[in-house]
N, C-alpha and C positions, 0 to 999 in steps of 0.2 A: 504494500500500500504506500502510493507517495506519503511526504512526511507533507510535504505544502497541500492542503485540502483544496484549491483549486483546479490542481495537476488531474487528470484521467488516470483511469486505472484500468489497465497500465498504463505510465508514463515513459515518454519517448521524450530525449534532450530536445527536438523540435516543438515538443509541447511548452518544455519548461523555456524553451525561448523563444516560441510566441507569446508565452504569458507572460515574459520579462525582457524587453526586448534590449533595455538599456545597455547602450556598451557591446551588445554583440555582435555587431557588424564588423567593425575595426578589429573585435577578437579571431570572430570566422576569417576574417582579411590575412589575420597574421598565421591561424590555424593553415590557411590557404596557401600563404610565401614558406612557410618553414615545412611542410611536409608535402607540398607541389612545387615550388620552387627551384629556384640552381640550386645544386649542392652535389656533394663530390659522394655522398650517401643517395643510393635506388630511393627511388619511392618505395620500394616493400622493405628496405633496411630502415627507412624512418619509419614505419606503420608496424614496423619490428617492437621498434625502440618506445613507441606509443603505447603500443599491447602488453608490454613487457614491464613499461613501468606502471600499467593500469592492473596489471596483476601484480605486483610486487604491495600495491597500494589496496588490494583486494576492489576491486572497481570491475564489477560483472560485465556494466553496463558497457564501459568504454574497452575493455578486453575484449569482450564479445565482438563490438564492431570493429577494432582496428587487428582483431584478429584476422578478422574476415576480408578486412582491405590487406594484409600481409598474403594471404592467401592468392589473392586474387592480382598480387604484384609478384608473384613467385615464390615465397616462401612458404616454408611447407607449416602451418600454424600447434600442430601435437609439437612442432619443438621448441616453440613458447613452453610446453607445458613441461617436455626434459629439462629446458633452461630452469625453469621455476625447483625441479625435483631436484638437480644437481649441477648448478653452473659447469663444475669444471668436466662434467662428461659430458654435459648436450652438445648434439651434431653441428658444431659452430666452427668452422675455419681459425686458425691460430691469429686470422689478422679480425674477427669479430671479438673474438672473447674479450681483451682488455676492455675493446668500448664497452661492450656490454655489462665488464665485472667495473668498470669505472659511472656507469648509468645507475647501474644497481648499488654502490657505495653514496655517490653524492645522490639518492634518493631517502637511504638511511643515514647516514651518518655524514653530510656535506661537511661538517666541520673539521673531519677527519682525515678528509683527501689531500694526498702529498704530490711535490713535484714528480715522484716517482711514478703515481697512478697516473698520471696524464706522458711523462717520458712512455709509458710502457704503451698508451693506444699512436703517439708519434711515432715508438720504434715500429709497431704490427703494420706501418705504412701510411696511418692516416694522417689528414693534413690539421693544421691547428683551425680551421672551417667546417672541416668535418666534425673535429672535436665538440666544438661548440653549439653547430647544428644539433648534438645528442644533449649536451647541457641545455637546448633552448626545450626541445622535445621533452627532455624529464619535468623541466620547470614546468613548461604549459600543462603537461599533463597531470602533473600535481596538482596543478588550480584545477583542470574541466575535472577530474575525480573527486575533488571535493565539492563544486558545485553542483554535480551528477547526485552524488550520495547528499551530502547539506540537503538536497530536495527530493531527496526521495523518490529519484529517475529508476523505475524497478519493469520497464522494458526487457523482456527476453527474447533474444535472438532465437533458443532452443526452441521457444515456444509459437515463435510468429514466424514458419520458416518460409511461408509466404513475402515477408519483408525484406530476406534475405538477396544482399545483390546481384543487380544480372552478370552473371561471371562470366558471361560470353562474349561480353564487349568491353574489354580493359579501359580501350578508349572512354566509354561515357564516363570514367569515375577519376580521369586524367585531370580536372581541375572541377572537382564534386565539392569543394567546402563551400567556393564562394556562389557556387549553384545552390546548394542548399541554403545561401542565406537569403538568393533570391526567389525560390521556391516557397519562404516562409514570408516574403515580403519587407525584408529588412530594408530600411533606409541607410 
């Protein structure tokens, strides 16, 4: 049951931002530049690192979906769920892991990350934009997971597999944030 008693039950993050629209145009804008954007990170390594910290943060809602856009950008989404079960054995290439064990630290424990944690995703190849790109990706998804749960977005993917994206056309969902904002009528 939503926690906000206006929200439908169930509720869908489209609900809770048409019923609160303030500010989320520029959000969807930046949701849009930072995981369809340049960047030296796929689209489904950023939709990785979205799912990955929405499960880390236990966030059904937005794991669910950006699992699903991982899926649907090539990544195979059960290994979100080995990453979750045992970082250092899921099926992850020697040049993902650090970002990923450096996503999963500054989501837990930011104050604790050393020059070392960030040397070791520059040594695996990455560039210090790609680094960042995953720091922006943890940050955002820490705010939409807590404004998800904060409102009690309890939308299920398992359950409405009718909602689920058309996966036959990658194209449509190539620049889907700021379509969805205008699908909801954002200004």
């Amino acid at each position: 049951m939503p926690l906000l008693p206006s929200l439908p039950d169930p509720a869908h993050l489209g609900d809770l931002i048409a019923a609160f629209p303030k500010g989320m145009r520029p959000l969807i804008a930046y949701v849009d530049a930072l995981l369809r954007g340049e960047s030296d990170l796929t689209i489904g390594e950023r939709e990785l690192i979205a799912a990955y910290t929405s499960a880390l943060n236990a966030c059904r809602f937005c794991h669910q979906s950006h699992a699903l856009y991982t899926e649907l950008f090539g990544v195979d989404p059960a290994r979100i769920d080995a990453l979750m079960a045992d970082p250092d054995a899921a099926p992850y290439g020697e040049k993902m892991k650090p970002l990923l064990a450096y996503v999963a630290k500054l989501n837990s424990l930011p104050a604790r990350l050393v020059p070392a944690d960030a040397e070791a995703v520059l040594a695996a190849g990455w560039s210090e934009a790609a680094l960042f790109d995953a720091i922006q990706i943890n940050a955002l998804f820490n705010l939409m997971n807590r404004m998800v749960e904060g409102a009690g977005v309890n939308f299920d993917y398992d359950r409405n597999p009718d909602a689920i994206l058309d996966r036959a056309d990658r194209s449509k969902h190539a620049h889907t944030y700021l379509g969805f904002a205008d699908r909801l009528g954002l200004d």
